[in-house]
Every structure is written in C-alpha cells, then in structure tokens.
C-alpha positions, 0 to 999 in steps of 0.5 A: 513541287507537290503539283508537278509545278504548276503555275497557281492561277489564283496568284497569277490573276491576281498579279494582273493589272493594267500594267501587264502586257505579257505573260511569260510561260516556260516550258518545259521548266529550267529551273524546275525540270517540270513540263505542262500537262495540256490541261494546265496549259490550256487553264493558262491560255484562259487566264491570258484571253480574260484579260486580253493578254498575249503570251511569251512561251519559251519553249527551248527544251521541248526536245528533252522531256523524259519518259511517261511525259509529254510536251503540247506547244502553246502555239497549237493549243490556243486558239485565240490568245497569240503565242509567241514562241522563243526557241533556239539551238542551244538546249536543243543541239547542246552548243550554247556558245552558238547562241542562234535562236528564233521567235515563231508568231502564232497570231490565229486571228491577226491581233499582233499582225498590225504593229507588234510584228512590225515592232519585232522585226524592227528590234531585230534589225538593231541586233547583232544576229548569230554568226552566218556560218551558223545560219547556213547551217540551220535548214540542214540541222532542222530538217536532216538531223535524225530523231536518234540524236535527241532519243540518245541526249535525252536517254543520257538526261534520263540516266542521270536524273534516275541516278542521282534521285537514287542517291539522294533519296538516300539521304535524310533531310534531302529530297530530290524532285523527280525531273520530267523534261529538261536538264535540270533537277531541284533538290529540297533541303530540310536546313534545320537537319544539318549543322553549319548550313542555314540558307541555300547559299551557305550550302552552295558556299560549302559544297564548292569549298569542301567537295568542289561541286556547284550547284545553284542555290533557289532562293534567288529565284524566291525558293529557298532551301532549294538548290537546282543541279545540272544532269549532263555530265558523262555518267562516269562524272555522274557517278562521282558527283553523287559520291561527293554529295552523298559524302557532303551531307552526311559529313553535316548532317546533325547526330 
C-alpha cells in the first residue's frame, strides 16, 4: 500500500518459468481500489515482452477512478505485447446481475492472430451468452449514455471513500488506504491493539455478530490483517456504517 500497490517486478520475474502463458493485470484494482500510473504499466509491458508473454488486462473499473488520478488502458500503452482486454456492464453500469462483458484483442503485430482468436471465439460458442434483450441494448448503452451518469457514480464513490477514510483515520490501530479508483477500500489493522481479535476473519466473524456490517477479510487473498469495505451505499447507510465501525473498534480496543 505504501507504493500506491503496485505490482513488485522483482518478485513478478521471478514467478516466470516456462509454464507461464500469461499475465494477468487488474486495473484499476478490486480489491485494492488502486490504478496504475502509465509509468508502472509500461514497466509491466517490459517484463511480459522479455520473456514473450501476452497479457490479460481486466479493465472493469476504468469508469470509476476518483480525482487526481488517471486510467491508461493497457491496450494503448503496448506496442508489441498483445493486450487482451476483458471489460463488462457490471461495474461500469452498476447491474451485476446483468452479467454481459466483452474481450477486445489488441494484437499490433499479429502474434495471436493465427490460433488463439480462433481458440477464443471457439470457447465462445460452447457458452451460454448474456440474456438477448441485454445485447440489443448494448449499442445504445455504449454509445448514448451521457458522461453524467459516471461523473454523479463515481462522485458518490468519492463522497464515501473521503468519509469513511475520516472515520477510521479516527481510530487508533486502524488505518485506512485512501482509494483512488474502483469501489472498494482496504482497511489495515493493527491486530495486537484490540482484545479478542487475532486474524482478520475473527474480525469479520465479530463485526457481523456484534454490528451486522460485512466486510471482506484480506488474508484470503494472502494480505492478512487486512479487511476490504465496499463504498456504494447511499450515504445516509454511509453514515451509519462508520458509526457502527467506529462503536466496533472501540468497544475492542484494548485499555
């Protein structure tokens, strides 16, 4: 968190072997709430052409990356690693149950053109697609809707994340990260200042006996004493979510 979460290319390298196929970007970040500065990405995009790999850019959230910060699609950034590039109406349009996405193939110098696209569109077929009504709709929903549908979303994004980063900033042994895209805020948690909570799932385990608020406990996703919280909700919800954490922690904070 303390590099804005950025991928550690040291590490990354050395993951490589001759069993890679692929490397998998997400960005802007679920569950981090990060997004790539063009720099990084294009550090990325070095790694995967050294060792001739193509790369899989889940790029759901670019609609929603707050203030001060910017999205750089991978596709337009490399200029000789393919990029595919998934993408979708549910975090983009906030209706997940409609579960309609897509895969656009950036493939500059036809490296894939040969047999993955014909491999990809051959997998497609053995899927069930997206309801048809949806996919009529699509072409109007791309193309008509205006930017102040995303401007008010990620204005209500933005709202929440300053508040409940106020909140728990607040809190001794409780440190919240900043989010700068996406929906999502990661909370660190200094386990050894609070009584009967030892691992971020106990924690999760706690907060939904004693206040009935869910979170997502990190160390699932190998970042213990972590927990990640969603910041959609009305702000009037908001409100009462940062009450009942802030009540919470202190309730088990030790004296």
């Amino acid at each position: 968190p303390n590099q804005s979460w950025e991928i550690d290319l040291d590490q990354l390298e050395s993951l490589i072997d001759e069993r890679t196929k692929l490397l998998v970007v997400i960005n802007p970040s679920n569950p981090c709430g990060s997004v790539y500065s063009k720099d990084h990405l294009q550090d990325i995009v070095k790694v995967a052409e050294k060792y001739r790999i193509p790369i899989l850019s889940d790029e759901i959230y670019e609609y929603l990356v707050l203030s001060g910060n910017q999205f750089y699609p991978l596709g337009a950034i490399s200029k000789s690693v393919p990029i595919l590039t998934c993408s979708g109406l549910a975090k983009r349009f906030n209706v997940p149950g409609w579960r309609c996405g897509w895969l656009v193939i950036h493939d500059r110098n036809d490296i894939l053109a040969k047999e993955v696209i014909a491999g990809v569109e051959s997998i497609m077929h053995d899927f069930y697609s997206c309801c048809s009504i949806i996919q009529l709709l699509l072409p109007q929903l791309l193309l008509e809707t205006s930017v102040d549908y995303f401007s008010k979303a990620t204005s209500i994004v933005e709202d929440n994340a300053n508040l409940l980063f106020n909140a728990l900033s607040k809190i001794d042994g409780v440190r919240p990260i900043l989010s700068a895209a996406a929906i999502y805020m990661m909370v660190e948690i200094d386990i050894d200042k609070f009584n009967c909570i030892d691992t971020d799932v106990t924690l999760s385990l706690l907060l939904i006996k004693d206040q009935a608020v869910k979170v997502m406990p990190c160390s699932p996703l190998r970042y213990p004493n972590y927990i990640r919280i969603v910041l959609t909700p009305p702000h009037e919800i908001m409100m009462e979510l940062c009450q009942r954490l802030t009540e919470f922690f202190l309730h088990y904070r030790k004296t």
